[in-house]
N, C-alpha and C positions, 0 to 999 in steps of 0.2 A: 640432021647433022649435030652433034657434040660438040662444042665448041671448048676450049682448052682448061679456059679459065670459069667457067660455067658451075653456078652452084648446083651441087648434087641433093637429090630429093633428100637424104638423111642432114644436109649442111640443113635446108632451107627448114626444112623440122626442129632442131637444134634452137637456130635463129630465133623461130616463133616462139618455143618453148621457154627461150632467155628470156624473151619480150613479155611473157606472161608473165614468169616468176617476178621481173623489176618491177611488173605492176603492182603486184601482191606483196612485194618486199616498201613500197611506197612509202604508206603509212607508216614504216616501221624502222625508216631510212634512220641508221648510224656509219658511225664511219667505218665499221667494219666493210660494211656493203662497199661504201670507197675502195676499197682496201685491195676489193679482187683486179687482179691487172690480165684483159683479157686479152693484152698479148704477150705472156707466160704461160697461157690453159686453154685447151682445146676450148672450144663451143662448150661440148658434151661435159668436161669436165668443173666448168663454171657455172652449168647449169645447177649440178648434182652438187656443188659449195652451196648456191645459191636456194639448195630445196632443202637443204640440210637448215640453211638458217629459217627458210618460213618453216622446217617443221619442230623447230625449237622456238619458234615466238609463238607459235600455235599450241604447244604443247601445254595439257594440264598436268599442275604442281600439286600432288598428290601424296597423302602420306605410303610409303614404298610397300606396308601391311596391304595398303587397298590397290597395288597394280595386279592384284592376286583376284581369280576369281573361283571361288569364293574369297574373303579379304582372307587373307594369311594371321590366323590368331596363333602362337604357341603357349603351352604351359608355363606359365610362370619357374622362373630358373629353380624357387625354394621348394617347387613340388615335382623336379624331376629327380630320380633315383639316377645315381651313378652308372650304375648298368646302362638305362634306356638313355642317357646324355648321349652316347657318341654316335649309335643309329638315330638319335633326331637333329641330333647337332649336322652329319652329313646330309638326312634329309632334306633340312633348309639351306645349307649350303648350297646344292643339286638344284634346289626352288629359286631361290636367290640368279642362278646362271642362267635360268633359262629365262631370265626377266633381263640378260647383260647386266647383272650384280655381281661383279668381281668383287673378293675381298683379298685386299693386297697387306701383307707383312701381318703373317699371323702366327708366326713358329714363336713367337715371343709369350702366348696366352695357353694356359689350356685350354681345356676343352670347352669346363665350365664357364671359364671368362671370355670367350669367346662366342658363347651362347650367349650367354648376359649383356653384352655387348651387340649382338642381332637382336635382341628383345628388346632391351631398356634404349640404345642408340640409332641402330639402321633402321629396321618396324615403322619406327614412330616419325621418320627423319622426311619432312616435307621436300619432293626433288622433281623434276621436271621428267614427266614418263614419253620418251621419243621411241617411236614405236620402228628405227629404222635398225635393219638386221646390223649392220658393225658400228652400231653406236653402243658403248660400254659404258657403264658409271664405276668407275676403280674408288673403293671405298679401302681407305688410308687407315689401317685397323691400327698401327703406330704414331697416331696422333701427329705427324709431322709438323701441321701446325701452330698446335699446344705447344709440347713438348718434345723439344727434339732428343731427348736423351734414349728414349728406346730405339729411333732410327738408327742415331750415332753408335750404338752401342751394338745392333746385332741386322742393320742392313744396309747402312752406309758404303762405299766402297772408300776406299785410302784417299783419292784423288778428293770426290766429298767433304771428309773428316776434314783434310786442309785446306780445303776452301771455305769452309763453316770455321775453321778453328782462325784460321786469318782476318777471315771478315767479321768476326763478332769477339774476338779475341778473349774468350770464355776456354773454362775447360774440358776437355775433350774426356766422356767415360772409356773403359776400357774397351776393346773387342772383344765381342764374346760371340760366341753361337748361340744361334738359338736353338732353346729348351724342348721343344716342340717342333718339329720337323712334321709339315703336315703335304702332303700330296693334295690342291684342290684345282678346279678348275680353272685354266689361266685365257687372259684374253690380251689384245695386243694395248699395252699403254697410248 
């Protein structure tokens, strides 16, 4: 007999599963882990927060050339011929996504500086390789942090511009389009 309230073999798997990740998560207790309130999220759902964070404490921080195997070398930017720039510039774009290497806000750069910029910045750039299929690294090719005037200027939306121009009371460049309209792989922010 079934009884009503009676955990189901998938609850009681869940269960266990929770119990193992909070053990593994132990050593590693922050308050994020606090954070999960597990009566807002199934079982199943808290489990898969809570494996995502052991497989980011787990994860080796690697330069992004070596998640490549072999390690991803390209030609130095001042020895590629304009011609072969833009089939090796999409090449490693192509290489880049299937590693979850989005490169976000790039209509702003050509071609060239946009190469130069996978070589001399992303390449070499120490990041944490999580090998989980919808985990993406969105690399901010508009420097948003540095400098906000290329965001403001060609990806900002209206709403943005006045909440940046209110809150730091600087001033606002103009809107422009960007120079470079490129089609690349997109992933969900």
């Amino acid at each position: 007999m079934i009884y009503p309230n009676s955990p189901k073999s998938d609850d009681v798997e869940h269960l266990l599963r929770n119990a193992q990740l909070r053990d593994a998560l132990e050593p590693l207790y922050d308050e994020s882990i606090g954070r999960v309130n597990a009566e807002l999220m199934s079982t199943s759902s808290e489990n898969d927060f809570l494996q995502s964070m052991l497989e980011w404490e787990r994860a080796p921080i690697l330069p992004i050339a070596e998640w490549f195997r072999p390690t991803l070398q390209l030609p130095s930017p001042d020895s590629v011929e304009d011609v072969a720039l833009q089939q090796l510039l999409n090449k490693t774009v192509n290489q880049l996504f299937e590693k979850n290497i989005i490169l976000d806000f790039t209509d702003h750069l050509t071609d060239r500086q946009l190469y130069c910029l996978i070589y001399r910045d992303i390449l070499p750039a120490h990041e944490k390789q999580i090998a989980r299929r919808n985990n993406y690294l969105h690399w901010d090719c508009a420097n948003t942090d540095g400098d906000p005037d290329t965001w403001l200027r060609y990806y900002a939306s209206e709403d943005d511009r006045n909440a940046w121009a209110e809150e730091t009371q600087c001033y606002l460049p103009p809107v422009e389009a960007p120079p470079f309209q490129r089609e690349l792989p997109r992933a969900p922010m």
